[in-house]
Structure formats: structure tokens, C-alpha cells
C-alpha positions as CSV (number, residue, x, y, z in Angstrom):
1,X,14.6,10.8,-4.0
2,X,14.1,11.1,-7.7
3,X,11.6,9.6,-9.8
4,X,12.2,5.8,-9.5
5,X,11.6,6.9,-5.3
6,X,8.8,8.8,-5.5
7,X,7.5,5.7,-7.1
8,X,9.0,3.6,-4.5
9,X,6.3,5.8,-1.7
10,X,3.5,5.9,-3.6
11,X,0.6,3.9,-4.2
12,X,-0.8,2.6,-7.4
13,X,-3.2,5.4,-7.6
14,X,-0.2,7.7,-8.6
15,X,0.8,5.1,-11.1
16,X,-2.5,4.6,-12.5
17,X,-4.0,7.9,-12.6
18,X,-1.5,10.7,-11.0
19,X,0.7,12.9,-13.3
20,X,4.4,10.0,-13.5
21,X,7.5,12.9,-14.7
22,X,9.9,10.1,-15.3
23,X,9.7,6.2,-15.6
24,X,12.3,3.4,-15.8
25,X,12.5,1.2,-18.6
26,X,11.4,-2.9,-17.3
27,X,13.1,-5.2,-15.6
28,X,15.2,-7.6,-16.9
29,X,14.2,-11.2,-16.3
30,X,15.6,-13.4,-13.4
31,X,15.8,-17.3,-12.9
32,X,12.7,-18.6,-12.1
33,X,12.7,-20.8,-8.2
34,X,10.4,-23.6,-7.1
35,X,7.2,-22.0,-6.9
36,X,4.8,-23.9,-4.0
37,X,0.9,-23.2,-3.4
38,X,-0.3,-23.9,0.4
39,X,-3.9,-23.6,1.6
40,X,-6.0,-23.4,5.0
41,X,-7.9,-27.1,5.2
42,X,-10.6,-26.5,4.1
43,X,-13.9,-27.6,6.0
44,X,-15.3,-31.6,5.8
45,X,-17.2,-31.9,2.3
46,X,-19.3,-34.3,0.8
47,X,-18.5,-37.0,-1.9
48,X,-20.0,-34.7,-4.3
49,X,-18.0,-31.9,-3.0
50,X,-15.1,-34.0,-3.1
51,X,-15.4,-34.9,-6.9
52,X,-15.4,-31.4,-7.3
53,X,-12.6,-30.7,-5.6
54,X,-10.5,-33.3,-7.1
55,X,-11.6,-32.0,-10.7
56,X,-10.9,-28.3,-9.9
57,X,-7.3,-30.0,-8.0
58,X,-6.9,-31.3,-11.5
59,X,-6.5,-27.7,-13.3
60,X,-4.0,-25.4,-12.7
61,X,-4.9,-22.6,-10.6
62,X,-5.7,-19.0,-12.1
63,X,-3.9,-17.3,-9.2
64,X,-0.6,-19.5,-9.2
65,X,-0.5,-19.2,-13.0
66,X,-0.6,-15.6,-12.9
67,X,2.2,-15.5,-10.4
68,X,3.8,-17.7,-12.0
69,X,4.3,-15.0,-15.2
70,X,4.9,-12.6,-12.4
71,X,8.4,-14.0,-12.3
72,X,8.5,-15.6,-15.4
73,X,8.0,-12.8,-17.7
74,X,8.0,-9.5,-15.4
75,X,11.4,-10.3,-13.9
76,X,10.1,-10.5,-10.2
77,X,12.6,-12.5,-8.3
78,X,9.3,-13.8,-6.0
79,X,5.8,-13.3,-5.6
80,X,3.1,-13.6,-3.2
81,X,-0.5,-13.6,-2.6
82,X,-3.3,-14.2,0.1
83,X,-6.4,-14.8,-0.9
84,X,-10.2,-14.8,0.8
85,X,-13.6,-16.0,0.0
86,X,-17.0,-14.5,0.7
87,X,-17.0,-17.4,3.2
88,X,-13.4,-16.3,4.7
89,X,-11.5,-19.5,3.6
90,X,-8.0,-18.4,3.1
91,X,-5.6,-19.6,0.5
92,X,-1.8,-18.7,0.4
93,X,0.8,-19.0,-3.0
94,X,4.1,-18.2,-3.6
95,X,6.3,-18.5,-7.0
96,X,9.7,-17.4,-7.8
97,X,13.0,-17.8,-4.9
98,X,13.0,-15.5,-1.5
99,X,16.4,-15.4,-1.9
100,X,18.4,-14.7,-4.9
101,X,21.6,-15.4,-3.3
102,X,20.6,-19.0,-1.3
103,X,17.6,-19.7,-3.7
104,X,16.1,-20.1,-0.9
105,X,12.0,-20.8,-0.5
106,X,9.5,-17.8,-0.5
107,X,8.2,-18.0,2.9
108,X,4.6,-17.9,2.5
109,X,2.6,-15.3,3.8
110,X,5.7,-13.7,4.6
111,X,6.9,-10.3,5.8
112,X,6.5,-7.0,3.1
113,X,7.3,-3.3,3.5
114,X,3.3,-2.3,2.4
115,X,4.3,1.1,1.3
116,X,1.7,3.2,0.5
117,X,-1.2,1.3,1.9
118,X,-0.4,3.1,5.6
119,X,-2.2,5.8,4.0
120,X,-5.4,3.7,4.8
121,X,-4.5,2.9,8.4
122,X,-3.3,6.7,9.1
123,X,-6.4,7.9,7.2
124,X,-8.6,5.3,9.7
125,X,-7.2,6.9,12.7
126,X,-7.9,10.5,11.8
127,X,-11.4,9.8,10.9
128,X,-11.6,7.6,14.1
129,X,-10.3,11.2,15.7
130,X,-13.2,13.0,13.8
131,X,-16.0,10.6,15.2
132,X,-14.7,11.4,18.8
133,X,-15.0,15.2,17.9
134,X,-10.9,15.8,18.2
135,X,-10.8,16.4,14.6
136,X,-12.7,18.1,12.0
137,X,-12.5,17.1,8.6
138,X,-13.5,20.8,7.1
139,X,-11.3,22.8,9.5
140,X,-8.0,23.6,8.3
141,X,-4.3,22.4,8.8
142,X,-3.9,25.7,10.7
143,X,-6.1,24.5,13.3
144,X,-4.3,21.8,14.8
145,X,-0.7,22.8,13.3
146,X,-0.7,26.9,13.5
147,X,1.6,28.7,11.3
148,X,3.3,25.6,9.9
149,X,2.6,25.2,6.0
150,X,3.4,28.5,4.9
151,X,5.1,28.5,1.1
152,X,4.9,29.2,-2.6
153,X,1.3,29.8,-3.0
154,X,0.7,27.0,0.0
155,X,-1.4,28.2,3.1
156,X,-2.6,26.1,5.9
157,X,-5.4,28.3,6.2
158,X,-6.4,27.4,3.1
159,X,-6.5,23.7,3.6
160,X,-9.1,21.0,5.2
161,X,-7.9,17.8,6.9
162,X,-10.4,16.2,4.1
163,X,-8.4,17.5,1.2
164,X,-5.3,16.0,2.7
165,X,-6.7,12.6,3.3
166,X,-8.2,12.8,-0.6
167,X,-5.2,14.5,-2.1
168,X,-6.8,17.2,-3.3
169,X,-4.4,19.8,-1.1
170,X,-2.3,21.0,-3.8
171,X,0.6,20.3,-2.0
172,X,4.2,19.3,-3.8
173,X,5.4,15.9,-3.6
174,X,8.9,15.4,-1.3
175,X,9.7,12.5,-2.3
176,X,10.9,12.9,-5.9
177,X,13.5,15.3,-4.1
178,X,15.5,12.8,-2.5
179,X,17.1,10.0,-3.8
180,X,16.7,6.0,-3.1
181,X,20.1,5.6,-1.5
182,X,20.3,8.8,0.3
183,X,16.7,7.4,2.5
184,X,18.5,3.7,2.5
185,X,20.3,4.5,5.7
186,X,19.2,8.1,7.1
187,X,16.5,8.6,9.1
188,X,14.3,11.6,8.6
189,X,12.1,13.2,11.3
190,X,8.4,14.0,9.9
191,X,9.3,17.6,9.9
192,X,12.2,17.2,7.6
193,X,9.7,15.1,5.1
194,X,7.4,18.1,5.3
195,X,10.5,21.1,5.3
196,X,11.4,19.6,1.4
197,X,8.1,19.8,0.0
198,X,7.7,23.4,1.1
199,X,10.8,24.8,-0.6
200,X,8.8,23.9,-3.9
201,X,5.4,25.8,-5.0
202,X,2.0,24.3,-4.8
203,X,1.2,21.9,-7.4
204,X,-2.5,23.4,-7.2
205,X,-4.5,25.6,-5.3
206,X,-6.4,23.5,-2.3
207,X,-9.7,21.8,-3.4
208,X,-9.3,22.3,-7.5
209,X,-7.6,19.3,-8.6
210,X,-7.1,15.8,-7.5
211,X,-3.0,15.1,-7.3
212,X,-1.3,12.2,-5.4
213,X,1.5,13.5,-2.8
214,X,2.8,11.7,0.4
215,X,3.1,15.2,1.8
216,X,-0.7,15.4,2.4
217,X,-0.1,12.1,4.9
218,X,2.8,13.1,6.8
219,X,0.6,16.4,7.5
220,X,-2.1,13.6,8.8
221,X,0.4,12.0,10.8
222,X,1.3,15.1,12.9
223,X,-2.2,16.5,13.2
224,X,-2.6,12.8,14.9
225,X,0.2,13.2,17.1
226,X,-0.9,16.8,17.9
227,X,-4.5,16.1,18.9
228,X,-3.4,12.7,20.7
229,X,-0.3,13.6,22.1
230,X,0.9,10.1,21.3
231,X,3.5,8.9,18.6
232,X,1.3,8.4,15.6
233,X,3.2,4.3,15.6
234,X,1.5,4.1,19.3
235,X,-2.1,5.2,18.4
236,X,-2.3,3.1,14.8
237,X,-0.8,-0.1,16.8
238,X,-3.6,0.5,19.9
239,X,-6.5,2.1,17.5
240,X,-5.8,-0.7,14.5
241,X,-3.4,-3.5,14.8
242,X,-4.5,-4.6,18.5
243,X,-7.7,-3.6,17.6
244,X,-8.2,-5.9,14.9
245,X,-5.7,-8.9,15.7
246,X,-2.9,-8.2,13.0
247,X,-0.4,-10.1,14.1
248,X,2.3,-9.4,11.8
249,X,1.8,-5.7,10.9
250,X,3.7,-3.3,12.8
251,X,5.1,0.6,12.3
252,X,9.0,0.0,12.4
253,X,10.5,1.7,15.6
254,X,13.2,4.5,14.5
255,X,16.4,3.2,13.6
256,X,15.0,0.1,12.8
257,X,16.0,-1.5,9.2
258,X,15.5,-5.1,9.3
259,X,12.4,-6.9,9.1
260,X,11.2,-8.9,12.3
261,X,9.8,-12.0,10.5
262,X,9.9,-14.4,8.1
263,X,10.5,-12.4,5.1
264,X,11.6,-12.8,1.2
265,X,14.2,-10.5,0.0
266,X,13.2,-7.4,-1.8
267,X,14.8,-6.0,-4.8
268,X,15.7,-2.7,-6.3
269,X,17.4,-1.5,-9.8
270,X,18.1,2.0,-10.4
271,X,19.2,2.5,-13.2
272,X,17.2,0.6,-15.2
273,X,20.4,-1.9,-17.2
274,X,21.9,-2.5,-14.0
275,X,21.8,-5.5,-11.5
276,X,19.4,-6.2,-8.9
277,X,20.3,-5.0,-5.8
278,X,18.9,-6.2,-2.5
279,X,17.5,-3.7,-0.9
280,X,15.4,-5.9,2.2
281,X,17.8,-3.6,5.2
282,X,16.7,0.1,5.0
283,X,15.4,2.9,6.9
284,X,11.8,3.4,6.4
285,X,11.7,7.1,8.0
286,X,10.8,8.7,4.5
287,X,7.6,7.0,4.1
288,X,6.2,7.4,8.1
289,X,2.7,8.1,8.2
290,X,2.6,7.8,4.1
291,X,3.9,4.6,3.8
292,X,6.7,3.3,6.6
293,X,4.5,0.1,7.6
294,X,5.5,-3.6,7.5
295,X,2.4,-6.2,6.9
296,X,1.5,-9.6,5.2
297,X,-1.0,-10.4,2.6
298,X,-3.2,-11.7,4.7
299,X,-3.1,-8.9,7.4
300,X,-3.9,-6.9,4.4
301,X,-7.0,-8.6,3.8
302,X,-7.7,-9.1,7.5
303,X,-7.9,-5.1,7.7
304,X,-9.9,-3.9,4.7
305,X,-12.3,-6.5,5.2
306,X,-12.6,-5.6,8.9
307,X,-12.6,-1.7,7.8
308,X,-16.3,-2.4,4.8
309,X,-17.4,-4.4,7.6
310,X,-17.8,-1.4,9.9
311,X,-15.4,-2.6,12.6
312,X,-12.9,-0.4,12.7
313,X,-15.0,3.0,12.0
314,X,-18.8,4.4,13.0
315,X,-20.9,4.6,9.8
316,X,-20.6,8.4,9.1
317,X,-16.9,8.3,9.1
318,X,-16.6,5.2,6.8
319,X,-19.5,6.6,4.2
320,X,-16.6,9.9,4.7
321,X,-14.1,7.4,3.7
322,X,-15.8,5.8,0.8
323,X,-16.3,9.1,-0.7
324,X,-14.4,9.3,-4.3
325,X,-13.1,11.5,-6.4
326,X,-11.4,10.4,-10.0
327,X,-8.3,9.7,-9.7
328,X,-6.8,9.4,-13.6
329,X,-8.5,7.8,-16.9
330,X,-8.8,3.6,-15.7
331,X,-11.9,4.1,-13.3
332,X,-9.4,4.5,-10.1
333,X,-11.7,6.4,-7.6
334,X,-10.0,7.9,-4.2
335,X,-11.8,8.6,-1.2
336,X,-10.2,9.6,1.7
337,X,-7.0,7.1,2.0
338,X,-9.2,4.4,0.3
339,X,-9.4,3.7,-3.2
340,X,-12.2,1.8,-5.4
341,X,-11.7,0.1,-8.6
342,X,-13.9,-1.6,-11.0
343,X,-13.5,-5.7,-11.2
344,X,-14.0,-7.1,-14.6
345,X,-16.0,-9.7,-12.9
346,X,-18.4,-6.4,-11.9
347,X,-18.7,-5.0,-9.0
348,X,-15.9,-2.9,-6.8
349,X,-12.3,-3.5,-5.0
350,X,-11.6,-1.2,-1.7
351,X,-8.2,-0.7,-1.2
352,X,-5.4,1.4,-1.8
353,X,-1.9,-0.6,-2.9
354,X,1.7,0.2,-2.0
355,X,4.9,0.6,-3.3
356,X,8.5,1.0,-1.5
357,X,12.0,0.3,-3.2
358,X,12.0,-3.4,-3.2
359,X,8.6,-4.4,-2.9
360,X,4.8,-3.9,-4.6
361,X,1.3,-4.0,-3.4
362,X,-1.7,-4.1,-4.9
363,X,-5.1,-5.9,-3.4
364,X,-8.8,-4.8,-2.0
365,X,-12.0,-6.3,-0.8
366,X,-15.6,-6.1,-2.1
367,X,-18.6,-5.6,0.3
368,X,-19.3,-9.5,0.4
369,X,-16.5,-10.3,2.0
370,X,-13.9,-11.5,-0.6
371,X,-10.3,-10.0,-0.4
372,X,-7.0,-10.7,-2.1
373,X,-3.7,-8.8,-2.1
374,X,-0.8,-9.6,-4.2
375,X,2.8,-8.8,-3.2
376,X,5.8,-8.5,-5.4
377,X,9.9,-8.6,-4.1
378,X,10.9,-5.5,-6.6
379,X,9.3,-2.1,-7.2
380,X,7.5,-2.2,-10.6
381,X,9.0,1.1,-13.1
382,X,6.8,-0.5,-16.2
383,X,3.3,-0.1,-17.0
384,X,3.4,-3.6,-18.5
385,X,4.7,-5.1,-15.1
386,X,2.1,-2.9,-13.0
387,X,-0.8,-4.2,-15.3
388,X,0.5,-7.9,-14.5
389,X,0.2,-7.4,-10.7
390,X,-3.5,-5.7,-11.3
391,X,-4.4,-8.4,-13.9
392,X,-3.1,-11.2,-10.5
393,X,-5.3,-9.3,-8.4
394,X,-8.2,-9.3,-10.3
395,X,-7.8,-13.2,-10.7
396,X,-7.6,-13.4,-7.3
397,X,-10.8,-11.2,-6.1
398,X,-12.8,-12.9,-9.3
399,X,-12.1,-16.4,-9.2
């Protein structure tokens, strides 16, 4: 996994504020589909209301419109968003084709690999493990996994659970070691994930520098499964997904490569001048605990509005969680598996985004209860196309 992968595992924070050692020139643009907007009714309003309504009907929508240049001039064979008022009405768009082979409709609300935002459920599980007492966020890796991290300058006994949850742990990235069509159709045990990083020095020593590695979250995922003695899919599905009523979020079983519901295609280009290939049927083994889930927009909003809200986490371990450091030059803050970002309508997004080869992430919520997330059907490689998808967003939490 070379550069264009390690992008395809990581979150936006990497790609907003982390160090990037190669990038891929844009996309080139595809044919754009029907493009369909579909909405939750919304409750009985008066004749004033109604006016209203009709006027605002009358205008195009901000959110459609910037999906719409989504595919138009980033190249995004489809996008996708879910979006949620302070009041939780729910509103669903789509633009661009599911399918580039059918031109087929974008299903809406459908089916994405969410990439790196599995950091924030595996993050919520270990700190749901620290408020029972079975972890502790200041004792060290060594603790729970003796003798294990041992390499160039990296000692477990050197760091804390919290410095792997905030990426401040020094430790070397794996995933720029192995290539995009190499993790297609193998399956890699968490040890393996964790074996590659270790051939390579530290990036840092533990605590003096804030660097984004999926390494840091596989380590979480086996301190879980250590403590629990459960399979890390097993306690995020009872702790989180039953927990909370996602529906259509689940941690893929091993082996598995499809995806279980209604879905649009994702897309992937490597090099940068050749075709799109579709890339919807891989093994998600490389990501696991960093990034292997499958989710919807509005399951995404359904969880980090449930996580401000207190529900899924006692106080102490969310204040824990909301805890930042910087994380690059744009205002990108990282706490532990959460990140904060200033809106330009003021205020903050919680969230953390996601990338995986053929799909993009990006949304949040704000303490009153809005949340939006934004999905696209190809991994972004240009800063131009990643602004895009943060300028949608925005709309979307501001409007």
C-alpha cells in the first residue's frame, strides 16, 4: 500500500493537517446521472409556514447544488448526503449515477465503506473500557499487550493508551507499505497490520508530536480484544451499533467483500491518467479497527449526535474524548478518535471523516443537535476535490 492507500485508510485529518509524502494528480471528469433530492415529511405547518415552504421549494437547494459540482466538476461518479436539524428533521440527496456501467440510480442513503471514521467507534469502546476500570488511559501498551511493540526506537513501555487514541504515539504508518491491489483480495490478521509498521523506525518519540497513523488503532483494537476477550466486531456491534439502533452499520465478517445493502458503486484510479476502476468488492482486513466499517450517512449522524449527547459515554470519558490537540495549519483539532473543526457559520463540527479506495467521508455534529455527513463514490487524491466535499459539508451543517 503506497501513497494513494495510505490515503485510501485515513481520515481527513491526515489530509488536512498530517505530513501527505506523495499525492495523485485530480480526477478526470465523468458523465453526470439524474441527480434526485428526497426528504422525511416533514411535520403539519401552518399557511404561513406553508408560504414559506413553497418560496424556499422555489430556490435551488445549497446542499444539492454543492453535490451537484461534486460530480460535475470533481469527477465523482455519485454523491451522497444526510442531513439533520437542531430539531432532528432528516433530509436525504443524491447526484451523479450509482452505477457507471447500468447508469443506474444512487440509492439514497445508501451503503458506504466509512473508512476512517471506525476510529471513533473503536476509540468509544476503549474509553467505554476505561469508565468500567478495565483500561487505563495513562498506562502503557505494555500493560495489556506485554513485550509486543518492540522496534526502531519504538517501546510499548513508553506508550499510553491516550497517545494512541490521539495519535501522538510516534508510531510508523503500515499502510503506505502495501499497495491498493495487494489488500483488494487478501485478508490480513491485525498482527500482520501491526508486524509491517514495526520493520520501520518511529516517526517520533511517544508524546512529542501529533502524527496521524492507523497503526495507533489497530494497537486499540487488540488491547479491546485483550481486556474483553471478545472479537473487537462483537463488542463495537453490542457496545455501539445495538446500543444506539444503527441499522445499517456493521464490521464486515472476514472474508467478506461485498456490501449487504443497497449500495452505489465505488471508484478507484491509480495511476492518476487511467480509467476508473470499480472497486465496490474488496477485502476490508487492512483497515479493521482503523477503518474496516460499512455505514450510511445517516447512521453517521445518528452516532455522533448520540456520542455529544452523552449516550454512548459517562461524562469524564467524553470530556477525555473531546480533548484536542492541533492537528495541521486549517484549525483541525484531534481529540481522542474525535476531531473538531471550525464552521464558517461559527461554532464547531465533532467528527472525524473517512477515506477507503472507492469511497470518501467527511461530516460532524455541533452540540445543538445538527449533523450532516457527506459521502463520495471515489477516494479524493486532490486538495481541490477534498475542499469541495468540506465546502458540501459545511453547507450542509450551516444552512
Amino acid at each position: 500500500m503506497r501513497a494513494q492507500t495510505r490515503q485510501g485508510l485515513r481520515s481527513s485529518t491526515r489530509q488536512q493537517g498530517g505530513r501527505r509524502r506523495r499525492a495523485v494528480s485530480a480526477a478526470a471528469a465523468v458523465a453526470i446521472g439524474v441527480m434526485t433530492l428526497g426528504a422525511l415529511a416533514p411535520p403539519a405547518a401552518s399557511a404561513s409556514d406553508s408560504a414559506a415552504s413553497a418560496a424556499a421549494a422555489a430556490r435551488p437547494d445549497a446542499v444539492q447544488q454543492a453535490l451537484n459540482t461534486l460530480v460535475r466538476d470533481d469527477g465523482m461518479p455519485a454523491a451522497l448526503a444526510s442531513v439533520q436539524d437542531r430539531n432532528g428533521r432528516i433530509r436525504s440527496y443524491t447526484a451523479g449515477v450509482g452505477d457507471l456501467t447500468t447508469g443506474s440510480k444512487v440509492p439514497r442513503d445508501g451503503q458506504v465503506r466509512i473508512g476512517s471514521n471506525t476510529k471513533a467507534f473503536t476509540a468509544v469502546v476503549v474509553l467505554q473500557l476505561v469508565g468500567e476500570g478495565k483500561i487505563g488511559l495513562d498506562a502503557t501498551v505494555d500493560t495489556y499487550l506485554p513485550g509486543l511493540v518492540r522496534g526502531k526506537g519504538i517501546d510499548g513501555r513508553r506508550i499510553t493508551v491516550r497517545q494512541l487514541l490521539q495519535h501522538t504515539s510516534g508510531l510508523p504508518e503500515y499502510g503506505i507499505h502495501v499497495d491498493d491491489d495487494e489488500i483488494r483480495n487478501r485478508y490480513f490478521e491485525p498482527r500482520e497490520l501491526l508486524d509491517i509498521a514495526l520493520r520501520y523506525k518511529a516517526d517520533a518519540a511517544p508524546g512529542t508530536t501529533w502524527g496521524y497513523s492507523n497503526t495507533n488503532y489497530v494497537l486499540a483494537g487488540l488491547i479491546v480484544q485483550k481486556v474483553t476477550g471478545r472479537p473487537l466486531a462483537e463488542e463495537m456491534d453490542r457496545r455501539i451499533i445495538k446500543r444506539i439502533g444503527l441499522r445499517h452499520t456493521y464490521f464486515p465478517a472476514p472474508g467478506e467483500m461485498t456490501i449487504r445493502e443497497p449500495h452505489p458503486h465505488g471508484y478507484h484510479r491509480k495511476p492518476a491518467n487511467t480509467p476508473l476502476r470499480d472497486f465496490t468488492e474488496m477485502d476490508p482486513s487492512a483497515g479493521w479497527a482503523a477503518g474496516q466499517l460499512i455505514s450510511t450517512n445517516s447512521d453517521l449522524n445518528r452516532f455522533f449526535t448520540a456520542l455529544l449527547a452523552g449516550r454512548l459515554l459517562p461524562a469524564a470519558q467524553l470530556a477525555e474524548m473531546r480533548t484536542t490537540v492541533p492537528a495541521g495549519t486549517s484549525g483541525l483539532r484531534y481529540g481522542l478518535g474525535l476531531t473538531s473543526r471550525p464552521l464558517p457559520c461559527g461554532g464547531l463540527s465533532w467528527g472525524h471523516g473517512g477515506s477507503f479506495p472507492g469511497y470518501e467521508t467527511r461530516g460532524g455534529a455541533t452540540d445543538d443537535g445538527r449533523a450532516a455527513n457527506v459521502a463520495v463514490t471515489m477516494q479524493l487524491t486532490d486538495e481541490a476535490g477534498r475542499r469541495n466535499l468540506e465546502r458540501a459539508m459545511d453547507t450542509a451543517l450551516c444552512r
